[in-house]
C-alpha positions in Angstrom: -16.2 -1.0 -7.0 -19.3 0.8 -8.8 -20.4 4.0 -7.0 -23.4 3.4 -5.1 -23.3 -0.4 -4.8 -22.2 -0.7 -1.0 -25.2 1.3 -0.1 -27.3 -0.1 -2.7 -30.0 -2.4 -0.8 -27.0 -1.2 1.7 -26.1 -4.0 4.1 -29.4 -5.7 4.3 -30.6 -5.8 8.5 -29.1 -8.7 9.9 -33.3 -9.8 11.3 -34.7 -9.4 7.9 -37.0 -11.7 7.3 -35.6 -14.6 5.0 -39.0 -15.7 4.2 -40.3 -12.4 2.7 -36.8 -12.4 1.0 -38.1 -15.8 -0.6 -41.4 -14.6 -1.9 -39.1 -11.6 -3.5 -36.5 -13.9 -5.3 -39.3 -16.6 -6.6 -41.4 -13.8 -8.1 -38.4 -11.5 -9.3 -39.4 -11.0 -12.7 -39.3 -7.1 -13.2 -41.4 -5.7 -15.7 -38.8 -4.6 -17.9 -35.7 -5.4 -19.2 -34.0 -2.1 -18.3 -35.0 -2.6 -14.6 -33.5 -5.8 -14.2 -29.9 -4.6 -14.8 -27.5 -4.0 -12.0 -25.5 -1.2 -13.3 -26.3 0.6 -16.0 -24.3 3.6 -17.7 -25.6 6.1 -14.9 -24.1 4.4 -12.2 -20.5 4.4 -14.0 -18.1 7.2 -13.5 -16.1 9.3 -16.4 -13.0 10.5 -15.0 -12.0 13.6 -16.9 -8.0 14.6 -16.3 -7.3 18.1 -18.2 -5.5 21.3 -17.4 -7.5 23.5 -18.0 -10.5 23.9 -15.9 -12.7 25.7 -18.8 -12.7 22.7 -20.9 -13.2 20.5 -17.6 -16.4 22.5 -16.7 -17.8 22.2 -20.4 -17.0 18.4 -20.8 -18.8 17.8 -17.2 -21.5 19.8 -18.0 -22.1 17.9 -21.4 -22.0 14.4 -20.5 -23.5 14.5 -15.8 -27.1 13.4 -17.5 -25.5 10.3 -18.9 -22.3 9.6 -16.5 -21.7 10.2 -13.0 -18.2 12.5 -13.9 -15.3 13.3 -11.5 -12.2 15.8 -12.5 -8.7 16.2 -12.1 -6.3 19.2 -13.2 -3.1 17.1 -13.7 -2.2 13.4 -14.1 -1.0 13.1 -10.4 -4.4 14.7 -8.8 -6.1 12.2 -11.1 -4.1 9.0 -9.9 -5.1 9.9 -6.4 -9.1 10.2 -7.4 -8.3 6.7 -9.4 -6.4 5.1 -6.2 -9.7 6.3 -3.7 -12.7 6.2 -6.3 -12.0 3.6 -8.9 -13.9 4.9 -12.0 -14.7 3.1 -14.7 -13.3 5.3 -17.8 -10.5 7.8 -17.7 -11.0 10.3 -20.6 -8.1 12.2 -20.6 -6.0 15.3 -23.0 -3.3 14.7 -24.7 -0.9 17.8 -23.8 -0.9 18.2 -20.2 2.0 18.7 -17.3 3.8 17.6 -15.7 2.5 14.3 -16.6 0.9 13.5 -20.4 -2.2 12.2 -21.0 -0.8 8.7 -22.7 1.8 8.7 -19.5 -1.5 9.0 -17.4 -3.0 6.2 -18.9 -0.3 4.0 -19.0 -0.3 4.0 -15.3 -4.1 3.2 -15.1 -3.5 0.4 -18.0 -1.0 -0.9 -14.7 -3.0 0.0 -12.2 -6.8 -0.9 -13.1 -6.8 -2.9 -16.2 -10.6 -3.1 -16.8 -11.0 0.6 -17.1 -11.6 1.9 -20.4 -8.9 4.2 -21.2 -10.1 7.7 -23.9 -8.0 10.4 -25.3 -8.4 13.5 -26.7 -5.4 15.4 -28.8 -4.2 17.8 -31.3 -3.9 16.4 -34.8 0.2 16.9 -34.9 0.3 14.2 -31.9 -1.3 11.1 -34.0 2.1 9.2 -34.1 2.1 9.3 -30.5 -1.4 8.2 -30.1 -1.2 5.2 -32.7 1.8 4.2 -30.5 -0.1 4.1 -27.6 -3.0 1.9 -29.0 -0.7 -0.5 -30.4 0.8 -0.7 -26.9 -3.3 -1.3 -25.4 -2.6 1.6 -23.4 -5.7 3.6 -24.5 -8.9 1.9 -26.4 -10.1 5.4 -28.0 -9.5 8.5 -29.2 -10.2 11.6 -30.7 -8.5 14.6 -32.1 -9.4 18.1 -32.3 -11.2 20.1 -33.0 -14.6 17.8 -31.7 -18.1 18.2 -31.9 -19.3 17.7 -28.2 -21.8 14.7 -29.6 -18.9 12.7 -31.0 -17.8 12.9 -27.7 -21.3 11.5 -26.2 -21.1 8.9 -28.2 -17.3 8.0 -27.9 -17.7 8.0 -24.0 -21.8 6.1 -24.6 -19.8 3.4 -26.4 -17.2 2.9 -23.8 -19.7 3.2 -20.9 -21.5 -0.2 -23.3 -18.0 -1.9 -23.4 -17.5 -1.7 -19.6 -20.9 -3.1 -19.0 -20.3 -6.0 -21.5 -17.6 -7.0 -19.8 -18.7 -6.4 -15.9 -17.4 -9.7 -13.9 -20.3 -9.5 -11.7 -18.8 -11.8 -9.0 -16.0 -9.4 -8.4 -18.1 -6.2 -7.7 -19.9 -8.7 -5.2 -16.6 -9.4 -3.3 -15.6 -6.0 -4.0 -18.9 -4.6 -2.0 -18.4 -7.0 0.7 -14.9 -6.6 2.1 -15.7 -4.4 4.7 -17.7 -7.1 6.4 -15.1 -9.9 5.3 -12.6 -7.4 7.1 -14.7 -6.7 10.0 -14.6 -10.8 10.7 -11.3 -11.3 9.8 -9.8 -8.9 12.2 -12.7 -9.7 15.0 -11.7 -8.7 18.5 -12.2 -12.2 19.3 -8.8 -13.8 17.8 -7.3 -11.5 20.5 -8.8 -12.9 23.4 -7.7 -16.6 22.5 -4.8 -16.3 25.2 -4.6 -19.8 27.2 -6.5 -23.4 26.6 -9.8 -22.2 27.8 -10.5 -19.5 25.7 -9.8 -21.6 22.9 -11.9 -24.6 24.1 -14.8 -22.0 24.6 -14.1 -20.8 20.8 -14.4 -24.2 19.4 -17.7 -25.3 21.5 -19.7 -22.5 19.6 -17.9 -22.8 16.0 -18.6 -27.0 16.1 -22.4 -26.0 14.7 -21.0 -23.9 11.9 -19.3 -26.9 11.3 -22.2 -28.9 11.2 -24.5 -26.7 9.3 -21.5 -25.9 6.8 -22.3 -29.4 5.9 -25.8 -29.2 6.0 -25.1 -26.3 3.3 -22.8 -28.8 1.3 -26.3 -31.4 1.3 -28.6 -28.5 0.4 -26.7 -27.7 -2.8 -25.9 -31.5 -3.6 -30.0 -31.9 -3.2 -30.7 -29.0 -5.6 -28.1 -29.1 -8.3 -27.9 -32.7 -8.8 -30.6 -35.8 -8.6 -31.0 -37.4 -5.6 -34.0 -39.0 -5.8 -35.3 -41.9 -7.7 -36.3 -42.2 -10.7 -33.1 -39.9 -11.7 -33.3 -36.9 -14.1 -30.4 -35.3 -15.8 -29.3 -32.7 -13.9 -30.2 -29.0 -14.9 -27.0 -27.3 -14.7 -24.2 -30.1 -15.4 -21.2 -27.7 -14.5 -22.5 -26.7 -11.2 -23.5 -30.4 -10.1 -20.2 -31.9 -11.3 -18.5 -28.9 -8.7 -20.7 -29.6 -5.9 -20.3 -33.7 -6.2 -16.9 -33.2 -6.1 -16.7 -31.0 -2.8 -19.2 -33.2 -1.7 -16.6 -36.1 -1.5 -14.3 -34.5 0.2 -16.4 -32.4 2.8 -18.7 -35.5 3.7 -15.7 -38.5 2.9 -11.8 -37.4 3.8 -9.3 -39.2 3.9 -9.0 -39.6 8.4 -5.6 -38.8 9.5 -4.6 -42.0 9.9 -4.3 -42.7 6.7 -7.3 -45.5 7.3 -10.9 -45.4 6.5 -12.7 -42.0 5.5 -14.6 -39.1 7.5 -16.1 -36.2 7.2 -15.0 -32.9 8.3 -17.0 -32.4 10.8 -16.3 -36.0 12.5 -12.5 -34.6 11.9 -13.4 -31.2 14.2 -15.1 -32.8 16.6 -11.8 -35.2 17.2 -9.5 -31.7 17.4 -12.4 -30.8 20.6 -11.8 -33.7 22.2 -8.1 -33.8 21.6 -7.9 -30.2 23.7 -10.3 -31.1 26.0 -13.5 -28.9 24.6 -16.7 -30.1 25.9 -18.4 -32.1 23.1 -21.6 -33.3 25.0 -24.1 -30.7 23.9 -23.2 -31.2 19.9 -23.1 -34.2 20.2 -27.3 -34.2 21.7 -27.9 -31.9 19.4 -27.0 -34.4 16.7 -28.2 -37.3 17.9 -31.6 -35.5 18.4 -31.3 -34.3 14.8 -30.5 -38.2 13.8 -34.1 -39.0 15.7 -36.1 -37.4 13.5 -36.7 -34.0 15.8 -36.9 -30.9 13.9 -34.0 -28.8 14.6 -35.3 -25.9 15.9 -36.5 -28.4 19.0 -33.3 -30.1 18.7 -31.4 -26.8 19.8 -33.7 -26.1 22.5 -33.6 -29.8 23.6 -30.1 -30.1 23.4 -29.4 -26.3 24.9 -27.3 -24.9 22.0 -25.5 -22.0 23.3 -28.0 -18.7 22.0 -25.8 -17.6 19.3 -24.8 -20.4 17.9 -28.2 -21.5 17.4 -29.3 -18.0 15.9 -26.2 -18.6 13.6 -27.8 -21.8 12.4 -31.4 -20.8 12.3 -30.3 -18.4 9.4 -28.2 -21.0 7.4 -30.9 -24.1 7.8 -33.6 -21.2 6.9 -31.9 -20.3 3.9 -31.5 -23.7 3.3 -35.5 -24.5 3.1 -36.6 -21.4 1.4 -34.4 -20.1 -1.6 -32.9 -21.1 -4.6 -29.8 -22.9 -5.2 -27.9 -19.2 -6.0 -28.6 -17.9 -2.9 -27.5 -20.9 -0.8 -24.3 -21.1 -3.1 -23.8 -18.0 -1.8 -23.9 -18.7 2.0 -22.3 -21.5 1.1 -19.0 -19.2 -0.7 -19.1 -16.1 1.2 -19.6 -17.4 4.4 -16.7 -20.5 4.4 -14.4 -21.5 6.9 -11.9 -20.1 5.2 -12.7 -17.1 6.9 -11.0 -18.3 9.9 -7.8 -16.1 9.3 -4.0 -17.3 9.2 -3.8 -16.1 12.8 -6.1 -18.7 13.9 -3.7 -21.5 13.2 -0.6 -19.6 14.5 -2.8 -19.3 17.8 -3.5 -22.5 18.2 0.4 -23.8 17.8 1.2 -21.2 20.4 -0.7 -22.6 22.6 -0.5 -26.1 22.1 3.4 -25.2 22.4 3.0 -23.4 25.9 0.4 -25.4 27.0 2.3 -28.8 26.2 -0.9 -29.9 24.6 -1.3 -32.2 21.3 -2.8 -30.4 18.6 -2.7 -33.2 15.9 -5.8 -33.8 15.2 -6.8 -30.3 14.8 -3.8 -29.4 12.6 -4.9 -32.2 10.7 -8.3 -30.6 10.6 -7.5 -27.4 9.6 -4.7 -28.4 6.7 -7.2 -30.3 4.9 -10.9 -28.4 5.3 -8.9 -25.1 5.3 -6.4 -25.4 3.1 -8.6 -27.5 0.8 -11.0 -24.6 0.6 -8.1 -22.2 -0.5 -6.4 -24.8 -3.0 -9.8 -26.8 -4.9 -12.9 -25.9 -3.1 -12.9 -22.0 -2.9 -12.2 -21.5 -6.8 -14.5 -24.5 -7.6 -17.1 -22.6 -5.5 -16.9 -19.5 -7.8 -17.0 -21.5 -10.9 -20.3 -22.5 -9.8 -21.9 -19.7 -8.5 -20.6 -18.0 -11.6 -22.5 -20.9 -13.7 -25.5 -20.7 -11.4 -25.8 -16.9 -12.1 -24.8 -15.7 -15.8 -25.1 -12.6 -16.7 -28.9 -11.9 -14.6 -28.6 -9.0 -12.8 -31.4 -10.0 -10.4 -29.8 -13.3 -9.5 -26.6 -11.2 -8.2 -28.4 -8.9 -6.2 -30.0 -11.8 -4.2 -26.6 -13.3 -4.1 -25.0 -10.1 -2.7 -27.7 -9.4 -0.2 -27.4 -13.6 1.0 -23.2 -13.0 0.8 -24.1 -9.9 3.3 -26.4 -11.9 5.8 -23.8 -14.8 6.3 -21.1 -12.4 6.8 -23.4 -10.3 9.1 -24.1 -13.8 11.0 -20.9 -15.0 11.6 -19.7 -11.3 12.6 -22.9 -12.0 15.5 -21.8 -15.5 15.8 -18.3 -14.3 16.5 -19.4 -11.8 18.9 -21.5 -14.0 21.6 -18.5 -16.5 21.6 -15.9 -13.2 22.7 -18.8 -12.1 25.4 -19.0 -16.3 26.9 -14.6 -15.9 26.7 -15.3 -12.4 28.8 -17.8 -14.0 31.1 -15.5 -17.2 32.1 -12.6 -14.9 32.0 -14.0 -12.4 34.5 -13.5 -14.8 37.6 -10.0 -15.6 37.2 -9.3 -11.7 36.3 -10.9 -10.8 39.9 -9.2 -13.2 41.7 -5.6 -11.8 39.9 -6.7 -8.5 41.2 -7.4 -9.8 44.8 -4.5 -11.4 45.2 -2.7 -8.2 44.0 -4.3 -6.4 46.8 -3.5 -8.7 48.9 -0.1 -8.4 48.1 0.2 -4.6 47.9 -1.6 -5.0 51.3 1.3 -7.2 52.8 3.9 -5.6 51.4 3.1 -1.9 52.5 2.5 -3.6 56.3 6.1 -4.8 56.1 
């Protein structure tokens, strides 16, 4: 991951506005060219690996106004800087111990393909270097004794390289693990002990259910025609994707083998099959099906607080920004999410419980592992299409990736504080009765 990218625009506030974010991405047209770039050479890093600390201090102080640059005295100190700091190009010597620099870079040719790879050596060691390009270990080099600007230039036209080939959609995912993690391992799969935790858990994920699929429609409505008279669509690629999830998502095959429904019809089955209360969705649909805007829908229908916040940003998004952006709600914040855990959780229980679970295994082998097998890859295809190579699109798709993670992380939250509250009676009744007990058996 690029230096300065996790704090870059660091993670946006969970209660920024979304509609000042869409006045920003519809007039984000920088004046230059130069400001519109993501990363540019200053953000990269030059790893320089040499013994001797002289030539270290001279090479660092040569090239710090072009290069962010990091240093290492051996090949070992520099594989640890390369395991923590991930820099973009290792320039390294030649004659080194106990470790070479070609041995060096053959482990970061294994370990971190993309980086670009220099060398610098003595003019008796060219055998050894030719060998080593031949074998892609290293993509330059140079051999003493060098002029400090053919340097410059050797590392200025490595720095271009990297940038050329920057996959854009990986330093996204790269900057957002820590939130993905953060939900992943979420106190909240903990607490999902016994039949009513987990009917709790699925009465406030049902609306990211829904509005997953409202998602799914938003896309289909901007990438494709939907209206009459029909146009050819704008960006083929990405509307042939989102028809084809479309199908799927909106038109499964039920479990039955009979008929068709969507995934969310499918969910709503698993509630009722464990005995989750279904009657508030199911007014909050039917007033959405009525014509009433959904914000009065959920305070009709009295959506649980953080479910409906959870909504409010997704339908927002929805209404307000570009198809990029809700791509990437729609990517970064799937239900494949929902870790491996979840399903081992819910066997557990139905096992212990003696409840059926087929309709929700049924649920979550074909929207989950659907996502992981067609969807999810499709997904990056086209946000990949959607994007390019502009810079300015993938900062608003890295800052939207943030908010959905940041709203399910809330989302996830209020459902482990209404397991807590509905928990608390049954844990002080436990402890009363162990009182009691302690109380009895102490009078004996």
């Amino acid at each position: 991951m690029l230096a300065g990218l996790e704090a870059e625009g660091a993670v946006a506030s969970f209660d920024l506005n979304i509609k000042q974010r869409s006045n920003m991405s519809a007039s984000a047209t920088p004046a230059t060219a130069e400001s519109t770039k993501w990363v540019t050479a200053k953000d990269l890093r030059v790893l320089v690996v040499d013994n001797d600390s002289g030539v270290l201090d001279s090479i660092a102080e040569a090239i710090e106004d072009r290069f962010k640059v990091l240093t290492a005295l051996s090949g070992p100190e520099a594989l640890k800087i390369i395991e923590a700091e991930n820099p973009e190009i290792v320039l390294s010597a030649q004659r080194m111990t106990p470790m070479t620099g070609l041995e060096l870079l053959e482990k970061v040719a294994a370990l971190r393909p993309q980086t670009r790879r220099l060398l610098y050596t003595e003019n008796s060691d060219i055998e050894t270097v030719i060998e080593g390009l031949n074998r892609n270990i290293l993509h330059r080099y140079m051999t003493k004794p060098w002029a400090m600007e053919k340097l410059r230039v050797m590392l200025d036209e490595a720095g271009k390289l990297y940038l050329q080939d920057l996959d854009r959609f990986e330093i996204v995912s790269q900057s957002i693990m820590r939130l993905r993690n953060k939900l992943l391992e979420h106190r909240v799969y903990g607490m999902l002990t016994n039949m009513k935790a987990l009917q709790i858990f699925v009465e406030y994920h049902c609306y990211p259910v829904w509005d997953f699929m409202s998602l799914l429609k938003c896309l289909q409505n901007k990438l494709t025609c939907t209206e009459v008279p029909w146009q050819t669509p704008e960006n083929m690629q990405a509307a042939r994707m989102i028809n084809e999830i479309v199908v799927a998502e909106e038109t499964d095959v039920r479990r039955d083998g009979h008929g068709h429904a969507s995934h969310y019809e499918m969910y709503v089955e698993a509630m009722e099959e464990i005995g989750a209360n279904t009657d508030t969705l199911c007014r909050f649909v039917d007033l959405i099906a009525e014509g009433m805007p959904w914000p009065q829908a959920m305070k009709r229908a009295e959506v649980p607080a953080p479910a409906a916040e959870f909504m409010s940003h997704t339908l927002e998004m929805c209404q307000d920004h570009p198809a990029y952006e809700v791509a990437a709600f729609f990517l970064f914040g799937r239900e494949n999410l929902i870790p491996d855990m979840f399903r081992k959780i819910v066997e557990g229980l139905a096992e212990t419980e003696n409840v059926s679970i087929d309709a929700f295994r049924y649920y979550l082998d074909r929207h989950i592992g659907i996502d992981e097998d067609e969807h999810g890859p499709a997904s990056v295809r086209m946000m990949k299409s959607l994007c390019g190579n502009d810079d300015m699109r993938w900062r608003l798709v890295k800052r939207a990736a943030e908010e959905s993670l940041m709203a399910r992380i809330k989302l996830w939250d209020g459902i482990a504080e209404a397991i807590e509250a509905a928990q608390k009676p049954l844990i002080e009744m436990s402890r009363h009765q162990d009182r009691t007990t302690a109380r009895q058996w102490r009078a004996a």
